[in-house]
NUKOL-669320 format. One record per residue (C-alpha): residue in one letter; x negated, y negated, z. Coordinates in nm, 2 decimals. Layout:
<atoms>
- a,X,Y,Z
...
</atoms>
This chain:
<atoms>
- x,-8.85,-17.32,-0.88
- x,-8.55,-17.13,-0.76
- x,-8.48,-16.83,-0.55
- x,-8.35,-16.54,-0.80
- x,-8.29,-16.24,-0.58
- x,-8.42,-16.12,-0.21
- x,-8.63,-15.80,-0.31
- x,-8.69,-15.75,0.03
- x,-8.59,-15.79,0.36
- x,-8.78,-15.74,0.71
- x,-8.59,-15.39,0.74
- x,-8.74,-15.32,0.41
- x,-9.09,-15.45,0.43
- x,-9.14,-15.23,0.78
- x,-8.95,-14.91,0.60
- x,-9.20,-14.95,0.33
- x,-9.50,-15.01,0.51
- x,-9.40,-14.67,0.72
- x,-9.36,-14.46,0.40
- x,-9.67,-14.59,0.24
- x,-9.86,-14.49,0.56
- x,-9.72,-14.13,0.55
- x,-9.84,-14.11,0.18
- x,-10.17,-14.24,0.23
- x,-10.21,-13.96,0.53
- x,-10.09,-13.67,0.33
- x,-10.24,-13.73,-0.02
- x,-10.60,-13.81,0.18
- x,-10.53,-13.47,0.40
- x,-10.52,-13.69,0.73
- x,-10.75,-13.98,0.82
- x,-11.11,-13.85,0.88
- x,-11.25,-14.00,0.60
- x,-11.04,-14.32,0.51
- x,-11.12,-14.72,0.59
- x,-10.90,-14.94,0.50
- x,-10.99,-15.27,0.34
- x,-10.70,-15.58,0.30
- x,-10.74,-15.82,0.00
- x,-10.73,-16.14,0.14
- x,-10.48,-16.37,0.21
- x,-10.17,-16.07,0.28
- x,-10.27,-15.79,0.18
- x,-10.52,-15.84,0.51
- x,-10.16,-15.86,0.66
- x,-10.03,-15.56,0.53
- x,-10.37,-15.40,0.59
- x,-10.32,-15.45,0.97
- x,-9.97,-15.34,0.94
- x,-10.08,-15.03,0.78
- x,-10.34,-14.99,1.02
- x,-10.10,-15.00,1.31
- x,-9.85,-14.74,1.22
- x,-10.12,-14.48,1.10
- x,-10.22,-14.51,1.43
- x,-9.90,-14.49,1.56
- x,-9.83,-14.13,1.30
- x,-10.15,-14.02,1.31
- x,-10.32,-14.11,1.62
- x,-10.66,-14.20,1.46
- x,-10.80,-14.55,1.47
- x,-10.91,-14.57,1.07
- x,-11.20,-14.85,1.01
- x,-11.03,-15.15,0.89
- x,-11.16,-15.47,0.74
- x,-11.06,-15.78,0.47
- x,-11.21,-15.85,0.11
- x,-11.23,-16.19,-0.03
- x,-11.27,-16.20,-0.42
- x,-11.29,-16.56,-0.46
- x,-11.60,-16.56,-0.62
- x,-11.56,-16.22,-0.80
- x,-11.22,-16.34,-1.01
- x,-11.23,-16.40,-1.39
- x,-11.08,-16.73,-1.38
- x,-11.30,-16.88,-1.11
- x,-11.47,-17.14,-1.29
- x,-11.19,-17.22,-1.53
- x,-10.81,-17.17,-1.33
- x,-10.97,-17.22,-0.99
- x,-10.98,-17.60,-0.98
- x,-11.15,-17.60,-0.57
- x,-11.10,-17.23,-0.48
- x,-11.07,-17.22,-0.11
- x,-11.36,-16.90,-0.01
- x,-11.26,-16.70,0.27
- x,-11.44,-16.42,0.42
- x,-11.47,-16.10,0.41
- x,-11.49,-15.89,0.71
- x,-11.67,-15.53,0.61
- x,-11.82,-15.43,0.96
- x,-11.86,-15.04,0.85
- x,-12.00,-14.84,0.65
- x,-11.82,-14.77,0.27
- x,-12.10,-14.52,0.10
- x,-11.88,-14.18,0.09
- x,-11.57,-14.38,0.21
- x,-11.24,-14.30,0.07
- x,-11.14,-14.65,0.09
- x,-10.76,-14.76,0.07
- x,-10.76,-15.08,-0.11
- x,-10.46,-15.27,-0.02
- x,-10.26,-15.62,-0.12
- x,-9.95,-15.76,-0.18
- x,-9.85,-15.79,-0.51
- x,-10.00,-15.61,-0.85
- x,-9.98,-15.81,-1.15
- x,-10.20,-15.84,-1.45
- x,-10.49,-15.68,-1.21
- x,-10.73,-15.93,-1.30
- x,-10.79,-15.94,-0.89
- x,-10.79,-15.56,-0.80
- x,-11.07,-15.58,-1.11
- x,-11.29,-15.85,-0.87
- x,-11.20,-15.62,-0.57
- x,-11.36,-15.30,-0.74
- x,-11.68,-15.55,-0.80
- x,-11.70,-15.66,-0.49
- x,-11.68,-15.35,-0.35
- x,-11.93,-15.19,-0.57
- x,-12.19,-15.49,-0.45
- x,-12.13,-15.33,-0.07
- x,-12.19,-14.98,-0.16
- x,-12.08,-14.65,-0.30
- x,-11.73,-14.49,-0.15
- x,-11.65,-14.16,-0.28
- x,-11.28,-14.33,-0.42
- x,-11.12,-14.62,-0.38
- x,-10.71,-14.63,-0.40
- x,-10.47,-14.92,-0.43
- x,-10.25,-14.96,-0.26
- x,-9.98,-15.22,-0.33
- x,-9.67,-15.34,-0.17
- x,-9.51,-15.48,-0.53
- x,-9.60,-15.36,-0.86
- x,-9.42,-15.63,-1.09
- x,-9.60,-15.53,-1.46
- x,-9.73,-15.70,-1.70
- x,-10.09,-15.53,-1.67
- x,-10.40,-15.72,-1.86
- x,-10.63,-15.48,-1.77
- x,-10.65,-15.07,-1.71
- x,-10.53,-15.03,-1.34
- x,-10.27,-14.83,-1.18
- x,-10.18,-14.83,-0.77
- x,-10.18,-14.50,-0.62
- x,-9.93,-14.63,-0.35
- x,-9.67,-14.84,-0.42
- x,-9.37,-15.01,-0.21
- x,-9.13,-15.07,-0.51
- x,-9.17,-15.14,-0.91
- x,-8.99,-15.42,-0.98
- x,-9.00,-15.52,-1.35
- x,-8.99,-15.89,-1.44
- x,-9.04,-16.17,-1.72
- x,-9.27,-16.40,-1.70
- x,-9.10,-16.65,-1.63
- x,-9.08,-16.50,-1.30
- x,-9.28,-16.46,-1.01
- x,-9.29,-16.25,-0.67
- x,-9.34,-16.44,-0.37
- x,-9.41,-16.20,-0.07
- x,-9.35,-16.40,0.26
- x,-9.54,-16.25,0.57
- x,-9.46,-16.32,0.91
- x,-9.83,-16.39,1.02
- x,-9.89,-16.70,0.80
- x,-9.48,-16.76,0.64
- x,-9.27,-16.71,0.95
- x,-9.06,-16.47,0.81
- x,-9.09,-16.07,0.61
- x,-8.93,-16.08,0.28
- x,-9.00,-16.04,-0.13
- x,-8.86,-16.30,-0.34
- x,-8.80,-16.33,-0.71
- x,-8.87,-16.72,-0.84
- x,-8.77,-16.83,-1.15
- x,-9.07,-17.06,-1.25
- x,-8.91,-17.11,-1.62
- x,-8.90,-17.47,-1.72
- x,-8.54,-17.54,-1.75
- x,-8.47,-17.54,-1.37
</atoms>
């Protein structure tokens, strides 16, 4: 696996995360009626970050919790060989939410699919939006982000690596090339 190209920087991650919280406030008409809910392992991450500067714009504290959908993926008994289950933290509340679904990276949205189900199990929010740091294509299923950091097209012989300070040390969006040959 090599490096291809830096997507992102720090300078970038933190712009983006600003300008995704700005759109989340206007197109939802302020924060009375949003939670926000991080798909485990960064997209909790980004959720928290999120969290923070709506506070910071806004001045409302919006619920926030974490989604695991270990158990609710497609692949689980055949790609997962021993899927580590985390858990999820949902302390609040969704019926009537307009909940801000938020992770990392969007790919064939087989995961957003096991989000919307486990969300579903917890309740009935009034909508749920996605919102997604990097949308890299190659959709297997129907679903779209409302927000997005950056469309980055790719092959698949690529992957996105998003690197988080909390668990990586560092901000930053790499391309890999996972092709064969290298």
């Amino acid at each position: 696996m090599k490096v291809k190209a830096e997507l992102m920087n720090e300078n970038d991650v933190q712009r983006t995360i600003t300008r995704l919280s700005h759109e989340i406030i206007e197109r939802n008409k302020g924060c009375d009626n949003i939670v926000l809910i991080g798909m485990k392992t960064r997209g909790e991450f980004l959720a928290n970050r999120i969290h923070k500067k709506i506070k910071e714009i806004d001045g409302t504290e919006t619920p926030l919790g974490s989604l695991d959908v270990t158990l609710y993926r497609d692949d689980f008994r055949t790609r997962l060989k021993q899927p580590e289950i985390g858990v999820t933290e949902i302390t609040f509340d969704i019926n009537e939410k307009d909940i801000i679904l938020i992770d990392d990276v969007l790919y064939t949205g087989r995961t957003v699919r096991g989000a919307l189900d486990a969300l579903m199990d917890l309740g009935r929010p009034s909508t749920i939006q996605l919102c997604i740091l990097l949308d890299r294509g190659h959709r297997e299923l129907p679903i779209r982000a409302d927000f997005v950091g950056k469309n980055v097209p790719t092959s698949i012989n690529e992957e996105v690596k998003v690197k988080m300070n909390e668990v990586d040390g560092e901000d930053a969006v790499y391309l890999i090339d996972i092709s064969d040959d290298n």
